[in-house]
C-alpha positions as CSV (number, residue, x, y, z in Angstrom):
1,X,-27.9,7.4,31.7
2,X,-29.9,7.8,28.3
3,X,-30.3,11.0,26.7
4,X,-33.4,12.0,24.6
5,X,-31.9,10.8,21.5
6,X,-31.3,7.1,23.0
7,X,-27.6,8.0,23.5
8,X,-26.1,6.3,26.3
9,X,-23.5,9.2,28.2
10,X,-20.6,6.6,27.7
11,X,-20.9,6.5,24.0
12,X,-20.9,10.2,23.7
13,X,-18.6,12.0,21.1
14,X,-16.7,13.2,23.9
15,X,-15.7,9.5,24.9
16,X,-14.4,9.2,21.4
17,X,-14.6,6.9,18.5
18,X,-14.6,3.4,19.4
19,X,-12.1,2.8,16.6
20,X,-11.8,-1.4,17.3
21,X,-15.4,-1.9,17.5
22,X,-16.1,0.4,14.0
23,X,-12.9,-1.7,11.9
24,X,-14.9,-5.1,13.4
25,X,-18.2,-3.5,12.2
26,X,-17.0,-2.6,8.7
27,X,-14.4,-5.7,8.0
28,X,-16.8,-8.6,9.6
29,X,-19.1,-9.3,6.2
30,X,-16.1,-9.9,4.6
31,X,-14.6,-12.4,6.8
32,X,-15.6,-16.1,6.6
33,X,-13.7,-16.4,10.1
34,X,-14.3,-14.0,13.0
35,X,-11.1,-15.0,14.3
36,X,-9.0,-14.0,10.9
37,X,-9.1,-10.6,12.0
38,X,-6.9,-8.8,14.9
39,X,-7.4,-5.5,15.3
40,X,-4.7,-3.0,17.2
41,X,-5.8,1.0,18.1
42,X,-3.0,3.1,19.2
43,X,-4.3,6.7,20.1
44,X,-1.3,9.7,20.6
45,X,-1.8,11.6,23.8
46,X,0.2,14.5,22.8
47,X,-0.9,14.5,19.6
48,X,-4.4,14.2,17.8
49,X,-3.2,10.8,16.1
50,X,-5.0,7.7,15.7
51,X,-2.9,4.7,14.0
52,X,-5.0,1.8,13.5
53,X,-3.4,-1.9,12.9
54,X,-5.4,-4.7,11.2
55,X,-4.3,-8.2,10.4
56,X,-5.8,-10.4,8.2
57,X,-5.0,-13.9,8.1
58,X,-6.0,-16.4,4.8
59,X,-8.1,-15.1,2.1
60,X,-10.2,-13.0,3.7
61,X,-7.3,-10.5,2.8
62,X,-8.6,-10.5,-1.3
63,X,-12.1,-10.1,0.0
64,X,-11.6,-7.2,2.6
65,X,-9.3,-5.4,-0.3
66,X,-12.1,-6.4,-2.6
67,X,-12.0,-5.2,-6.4
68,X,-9.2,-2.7,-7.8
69,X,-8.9,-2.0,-3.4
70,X,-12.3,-0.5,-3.6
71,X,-13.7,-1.7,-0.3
72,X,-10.8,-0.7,1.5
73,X,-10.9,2.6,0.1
74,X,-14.3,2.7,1.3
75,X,-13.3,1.3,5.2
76,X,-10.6,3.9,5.6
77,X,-12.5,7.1,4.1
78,X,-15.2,6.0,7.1
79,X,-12.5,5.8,9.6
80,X,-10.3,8.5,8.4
81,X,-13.8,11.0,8.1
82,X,-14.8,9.6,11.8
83,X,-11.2,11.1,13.3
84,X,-11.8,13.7,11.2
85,X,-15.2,14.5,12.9
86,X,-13.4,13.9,16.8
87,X,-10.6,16.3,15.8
88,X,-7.8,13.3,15.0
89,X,-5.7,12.2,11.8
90,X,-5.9,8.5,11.4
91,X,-3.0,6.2,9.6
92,X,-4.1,2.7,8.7
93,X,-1.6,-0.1,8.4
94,X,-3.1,-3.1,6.9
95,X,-1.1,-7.1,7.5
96,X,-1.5,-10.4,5.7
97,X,-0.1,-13.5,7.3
98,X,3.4,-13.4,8.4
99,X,3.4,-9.9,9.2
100,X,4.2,-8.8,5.9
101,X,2.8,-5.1,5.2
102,X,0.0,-5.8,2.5
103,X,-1.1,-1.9,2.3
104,X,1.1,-0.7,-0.7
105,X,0.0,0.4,-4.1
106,X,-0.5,-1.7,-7.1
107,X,2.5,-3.3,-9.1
108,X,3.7,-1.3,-12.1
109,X,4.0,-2.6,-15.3
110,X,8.2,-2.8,-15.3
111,X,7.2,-4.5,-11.8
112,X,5.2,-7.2,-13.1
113,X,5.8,-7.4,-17.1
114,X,2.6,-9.8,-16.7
115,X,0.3,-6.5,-16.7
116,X,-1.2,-5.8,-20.1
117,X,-0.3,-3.0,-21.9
118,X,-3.1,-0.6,-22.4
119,X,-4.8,-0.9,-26.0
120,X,-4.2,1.4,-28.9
121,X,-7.5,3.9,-29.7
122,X,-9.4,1.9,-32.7
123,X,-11.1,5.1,-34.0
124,X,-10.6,6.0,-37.3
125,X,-9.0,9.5,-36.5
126,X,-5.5,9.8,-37.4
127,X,-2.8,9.7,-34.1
128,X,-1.8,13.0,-33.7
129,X,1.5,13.9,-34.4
130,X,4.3,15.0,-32.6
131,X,5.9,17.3,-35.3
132,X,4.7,21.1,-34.8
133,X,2.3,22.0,-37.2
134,X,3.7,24.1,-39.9
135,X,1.2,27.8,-40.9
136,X,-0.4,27.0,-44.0
């Protein structure tokens, strides 16, 4: 049945999010493969939880990450904001190939001595120092 607003009664809120269908919808343009993608939803009956699993095979991985992580920032603020908006907390786990946990944060510089070390300022204003300031 259709409701004035063209919304069926199956995808009411009360149904809940679709949380497969919405990672396929947001992850897809960055896949060259359909099939490099497996999605795994995993919904807490006792509690309001939501984990949601996604593997990425080949280098769709780079692309779904995108830039400094910003596209998957951007894919797990929508998910996280639409369990948010169904009363749930949602916990994304994200896999490359072999199962390995890609999801962790950024290598540090004493991690990867390859990182470049941040520029000194060029201005022409003197580095403070570290000395207290002596009353003149």
């Amino acid at each position: 049945m259709v409701n004035p607003q063209g919304i069926s009664q199956s995808d009411s809120p009360s149904a809940g999010p679709q949380y497969d269908e919405l990672v396929r919808f947001l992850v897809q343009p960055f896949l060259d493969a359909s099939d490099a993608l497996k999605v795994d939803c995993e919904i807490s009956p006792s509690k309001p939880r939501v984990w949601v699993r996604l593997a990425i095979e080949g280098d769709d991985k780079g692309r779904v990450f995108g830039r400094g992580r910003r596209n998957i920032e951007a894919i797990r603020m929508v998910l996280e904001a639409t369990a948010q908006a169904a009363g749930q907390s949602l916990h994304l786990d994200i896999y490359g190939a072999g199962n390995s946990r890609t999801d962790t944060p950024p290598p540090t510089r004493e991690a990867n001595p390859r990182i470049p070390r941040p520029q000194s300022r060029q201005s022409g204003l003197p580095r403070p120092s570290s000395q207290p300031r002596s009353p003149e």
